[in-house]
N, C-alpha and C positions, 0 to 999 in steps of 0.2 A: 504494500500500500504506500504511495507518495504520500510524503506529509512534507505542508510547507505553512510559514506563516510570515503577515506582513501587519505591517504596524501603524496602527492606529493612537488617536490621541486623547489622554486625558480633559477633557473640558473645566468637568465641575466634578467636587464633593460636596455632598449635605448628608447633615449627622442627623439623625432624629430617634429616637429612645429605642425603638426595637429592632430598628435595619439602618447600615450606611446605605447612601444612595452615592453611585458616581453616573456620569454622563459620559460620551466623548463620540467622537468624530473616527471612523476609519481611515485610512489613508485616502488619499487622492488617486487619482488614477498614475499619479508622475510616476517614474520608474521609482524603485527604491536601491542603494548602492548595490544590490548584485544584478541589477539591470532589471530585473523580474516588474511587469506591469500584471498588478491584481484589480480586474475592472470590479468596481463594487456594483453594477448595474445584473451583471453573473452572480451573483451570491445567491446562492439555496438555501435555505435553514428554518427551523423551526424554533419559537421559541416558548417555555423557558429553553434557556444553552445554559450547558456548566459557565461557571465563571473560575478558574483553575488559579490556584497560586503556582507560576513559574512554570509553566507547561509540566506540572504534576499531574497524572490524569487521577492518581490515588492519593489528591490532595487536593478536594473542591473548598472553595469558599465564600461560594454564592453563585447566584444566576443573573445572566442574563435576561431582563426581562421584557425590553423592547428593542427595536433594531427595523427603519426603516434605510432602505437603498435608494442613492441618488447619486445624479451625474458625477456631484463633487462629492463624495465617499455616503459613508454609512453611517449615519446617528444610533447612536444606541443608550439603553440606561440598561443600570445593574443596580445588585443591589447586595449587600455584606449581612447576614446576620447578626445581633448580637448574643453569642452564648452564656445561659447564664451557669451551666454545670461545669465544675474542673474536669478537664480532662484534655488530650491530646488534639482534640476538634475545637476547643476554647482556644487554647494557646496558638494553634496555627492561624484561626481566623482574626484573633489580635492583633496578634503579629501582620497581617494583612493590611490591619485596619488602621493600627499606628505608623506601618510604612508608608501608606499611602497621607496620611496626615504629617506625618513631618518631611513628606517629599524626598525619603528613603527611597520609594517605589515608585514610579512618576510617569509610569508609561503603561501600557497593554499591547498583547499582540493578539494577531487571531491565528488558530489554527486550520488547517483547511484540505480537502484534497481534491485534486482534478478531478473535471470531469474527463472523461474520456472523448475523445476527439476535438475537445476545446481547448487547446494551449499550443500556443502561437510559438516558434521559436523565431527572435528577434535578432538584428542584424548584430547587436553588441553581445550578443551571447546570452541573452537571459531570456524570460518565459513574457511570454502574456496570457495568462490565465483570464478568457474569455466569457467560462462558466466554471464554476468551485460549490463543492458543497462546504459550507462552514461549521465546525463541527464542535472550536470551544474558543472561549476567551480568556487570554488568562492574561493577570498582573507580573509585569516582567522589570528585571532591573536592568542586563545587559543593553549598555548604549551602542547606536549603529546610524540611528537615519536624526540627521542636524536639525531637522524641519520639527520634530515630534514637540511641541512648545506646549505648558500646563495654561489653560485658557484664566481660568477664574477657581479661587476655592469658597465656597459662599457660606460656610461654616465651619469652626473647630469647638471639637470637644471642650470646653472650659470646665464644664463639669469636672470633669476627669484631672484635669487643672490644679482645681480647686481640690480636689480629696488628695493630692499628692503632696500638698502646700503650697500650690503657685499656682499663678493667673497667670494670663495670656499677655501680660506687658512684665512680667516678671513682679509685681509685689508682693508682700505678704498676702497671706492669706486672711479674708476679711474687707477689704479693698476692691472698690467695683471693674471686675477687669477690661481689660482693654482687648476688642475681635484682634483675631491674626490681622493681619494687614491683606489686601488681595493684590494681583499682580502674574505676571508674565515669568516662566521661569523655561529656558530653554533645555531639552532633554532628549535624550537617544534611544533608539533601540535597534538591539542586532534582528536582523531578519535574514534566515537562513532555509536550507531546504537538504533535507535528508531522508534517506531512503530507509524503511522499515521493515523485513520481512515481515 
């Protein structure tokens, strides 16, 4: 089975008491550094889609819950549980949840695999994946494509903040904090393509 994946961009996060929400944008049709053009207008899929930490397929951490296709890529929202039991499925999706909050993890990619008879081989040596089914999303750290930029974050946990002894502009605790600040943070992701028996 071909598996390949191409990179898509963080929009927004919002926090709200029982699920993170993030948003984001798929790539553009433009090549990506291994030349590969993934048309988002070709995308198959149904949703809910895993949402995967790090292309772990035996390490989900939410779904995909919407995903429209347009000339200039692919909107989608997701969305993070929060778990309230200890155990191995808390800590991963934390882990998830505070990467993507302190801009630790600042990117996604999708996974994906050809359709058959739809991939284009182009003059620079890469693919154009014409139709693709798409099969997961996951939050990825590896930088690769310059373009990949964090649009807006429209909330952070302050709560969380606060029970640790710090607000969001660093005061004591007690002290009405101050939001993260919002803003542009430019970020990469590798996008690559390998073959899987």
């Amino acid at each position: 089975m071909d598996r390949a994946y191409s990179v898509l961009t963080v929009k927004s996060i919002d926090e709200q008491a029982e699920f993170v929400h993030i948003s984001g944008i798929a790539s553009t049709p433009a090549p990506d550094r291994m030349g590969d053009i993934v048309e988002p207008l070709g995308a198959k899929f149904t949703t809910p889609m895993p949402l995967l930490w790090q292309h772990q397929h035996d390490a989900p951490v939410g779904h995909v819950t919407f995903a429209q296709p347009t000339k200039a890529g692919i909107p989608f929202e997701a969305r993070l549980p929060r778990i309230a039991e200890a155990g191995r499925l808390k800590d991963r999706v934390d882990e998830a949840i505070h990467s993507l909050k302190y801009q630790l993890v600042s990117a996604v990619s999708i996974g994906f695999r050809a359709v058959g008879g739809a991939v284009e081989q182009l003059k620079n040596g890469g693919l154009r994946f014409k139709e693709w089914e798409w099969l997961e999303l996951s939050l990825v750290t590896i930088p690769a494509n310059s373009q990949a930029v964090i649009q807006a974050v429209k909330s952070i946990d302050l709560e969380h903040l606060a029970a640790i002894g710090r607000t969001g502009d660093g005061a004591a605790p007690g002290n009405a904090p101050t939001p993260a600040p919002q803003g542009k943070r430019v970020v990469s992701l590798k996008s690559y393509r390998s073959k899987a028996k």
